[in-house]
C-alpha positions as CSV (number, residue, x, y, z in Angstrom):
1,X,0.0,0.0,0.0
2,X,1.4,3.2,-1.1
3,X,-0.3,6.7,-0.2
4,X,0.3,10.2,-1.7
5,X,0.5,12.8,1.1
6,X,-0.8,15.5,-1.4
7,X,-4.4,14.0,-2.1
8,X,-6.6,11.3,-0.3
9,X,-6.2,8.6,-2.1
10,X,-4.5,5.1,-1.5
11,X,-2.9,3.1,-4.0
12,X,-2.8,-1.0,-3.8
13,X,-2.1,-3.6,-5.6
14,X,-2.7,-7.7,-5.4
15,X,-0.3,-10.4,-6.5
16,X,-0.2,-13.7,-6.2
17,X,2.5,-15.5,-3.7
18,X,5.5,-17.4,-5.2
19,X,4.5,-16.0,-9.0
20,X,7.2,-16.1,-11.1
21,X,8.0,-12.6,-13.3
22,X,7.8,-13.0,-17.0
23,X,8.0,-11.0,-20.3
24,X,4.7,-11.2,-20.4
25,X,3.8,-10.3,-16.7
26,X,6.1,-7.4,-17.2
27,X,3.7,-6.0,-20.2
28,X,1.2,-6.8,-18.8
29,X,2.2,-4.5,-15.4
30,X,2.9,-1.8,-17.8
31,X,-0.5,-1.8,-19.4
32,X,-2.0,-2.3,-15.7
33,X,0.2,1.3,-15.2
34,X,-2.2,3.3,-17.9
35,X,-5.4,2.0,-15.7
36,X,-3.8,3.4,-12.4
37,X,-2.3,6.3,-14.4
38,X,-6.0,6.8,-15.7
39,X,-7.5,6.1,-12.4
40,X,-4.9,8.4,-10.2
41,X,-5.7,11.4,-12.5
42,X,-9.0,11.5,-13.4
43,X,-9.9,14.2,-10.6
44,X,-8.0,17.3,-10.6
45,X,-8.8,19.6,-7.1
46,X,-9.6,23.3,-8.2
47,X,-6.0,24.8,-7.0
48,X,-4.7,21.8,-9.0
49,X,-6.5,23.1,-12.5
50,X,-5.4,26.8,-11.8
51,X,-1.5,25.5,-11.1
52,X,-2.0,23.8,-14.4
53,X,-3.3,26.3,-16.6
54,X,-1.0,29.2,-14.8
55,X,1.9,26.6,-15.6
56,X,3.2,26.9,-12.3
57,X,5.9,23.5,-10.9
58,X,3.4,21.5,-8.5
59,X,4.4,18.1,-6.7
60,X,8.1,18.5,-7.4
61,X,8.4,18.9,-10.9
């Protein structure tokens, strides 16, 4: 479980015990990424679209 201390949200993910990593798992974590990518941005706070728009460096860019 991972959190970000900028938002309230919680990140976690499942595997399975003694699973072996593959090729295939690997692309298959990297598609898995867009989801959580998609997932972890899809609501953007009010100071957050004005920090955007002005351009200004948020969350250590």
């Amino acid at each position: 479980i991972s959190s970000n201390s900028n938002n309230n949200i919680a990140t976690t993910s499942i595997a399975e015990a003694n699973a072996e990593l593959t090729v295939q798992s690997t692309v298959e974590a990297k598609l898995d990424d867009k989801i959580k990518h998609y997932i972890d941005t899809c609501y953007v706070s009010a100071s957050e679209t004005f920090c955007r728009i002005m351009h200004y460096k948020m969350h250590n860019e």
